[in-house]
N, C-alpha and C positions, 0 to 999 in steps of 0.2 A: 565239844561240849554239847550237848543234847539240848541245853535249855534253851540254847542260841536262836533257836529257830521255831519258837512255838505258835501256833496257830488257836484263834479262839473257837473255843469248842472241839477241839481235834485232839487226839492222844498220839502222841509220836511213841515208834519203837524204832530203836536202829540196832544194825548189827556192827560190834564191834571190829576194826581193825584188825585186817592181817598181820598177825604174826610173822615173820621172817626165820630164815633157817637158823640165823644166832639170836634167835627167842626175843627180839625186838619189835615194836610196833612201831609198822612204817609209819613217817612221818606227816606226810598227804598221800593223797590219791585210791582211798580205800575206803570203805565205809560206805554202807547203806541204809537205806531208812525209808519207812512208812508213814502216813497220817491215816489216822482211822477214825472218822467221826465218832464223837460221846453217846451215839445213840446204838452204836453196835458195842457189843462183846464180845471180846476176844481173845483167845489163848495163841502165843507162839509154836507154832509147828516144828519143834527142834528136832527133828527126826528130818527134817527138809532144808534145814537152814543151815548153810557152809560157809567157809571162809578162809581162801587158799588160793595161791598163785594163778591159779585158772581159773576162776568163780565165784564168787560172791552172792547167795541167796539168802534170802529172808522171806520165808511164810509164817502167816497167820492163820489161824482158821477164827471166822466169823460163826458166833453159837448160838448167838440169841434170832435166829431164823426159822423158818418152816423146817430145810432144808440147810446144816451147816452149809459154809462154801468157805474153800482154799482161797486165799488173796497174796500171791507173792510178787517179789520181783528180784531178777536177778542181774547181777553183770559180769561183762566178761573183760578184764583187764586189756585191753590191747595188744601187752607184749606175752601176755600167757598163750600156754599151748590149746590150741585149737581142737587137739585130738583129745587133750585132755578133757576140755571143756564138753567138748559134744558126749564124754565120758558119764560126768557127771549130770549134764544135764537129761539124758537118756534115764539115769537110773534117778533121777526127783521123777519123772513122768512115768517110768514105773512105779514109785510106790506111792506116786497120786494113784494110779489106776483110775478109776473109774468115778470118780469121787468130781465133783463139780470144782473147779480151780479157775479159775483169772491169773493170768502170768504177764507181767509187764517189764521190759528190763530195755538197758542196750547191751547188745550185743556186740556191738562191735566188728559186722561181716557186714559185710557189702551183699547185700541182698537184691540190689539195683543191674548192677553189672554183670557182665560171665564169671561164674563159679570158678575159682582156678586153683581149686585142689578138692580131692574127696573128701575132706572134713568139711569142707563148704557147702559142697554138696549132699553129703549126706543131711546139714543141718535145715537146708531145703525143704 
């Protein structure tokens, strides 16, 4: 429930729950979400924003600036595929391009320790 958690002066948007392959929505452990302070404007970036075994994104774009600017964050399930994930997170930094973005997420890879596969390393 969205209401659950509101902050004064902040606008929440979250992204809905993963669907499962028998068209259910899991129970926990899925879902994400934003606050964006009441003094920006902003539309959701649905062309960026996923929601699937390997990845969980949600962008905004911030309008009322000089300069729009990207505000996402993503996460990466634990037990989803890694190849997949670096799949899709390649192709959101694609069609960011060039465009000014803020990305904040867990990821879920050990970034601390030795690399020990090339999907880890590629995400390096």
């Amino acid at each position: 429930n969205q209401n659950l958690y509101q902050i004064t002066n902040y606008t929440s948007i979250y992204q809905s729950r993963f669907i499962g392959p028998k068209k259910q929505p899991k129970a926990k452990g899925s879902g994400i979400g934003l606050y964006i302070h009441d003094s920006f404007n902003f539309s959701k970036a649905c062309h960026l924003t996923l929601c699937n075994e390997n990845i969980e994104s949600l962008f905004v774009t911030i309008t009322n600036l000089h300069c729009p600017i990207l505000i996402g964050v993503i996460y990466r399930p634990p037990n989803g595929s890694l190849e997949q994930f670096n799949t899709h997170y390649k192709q959101i930094l694609t069609d960011i391009g060039t465009k000014k973005a803020y990305i904040l997420g867990d990821f879920n890879i050990n970034m601390i320790g030795h690399m020990s596969s090339p999907c880890e390393e590629a995400f390096e």
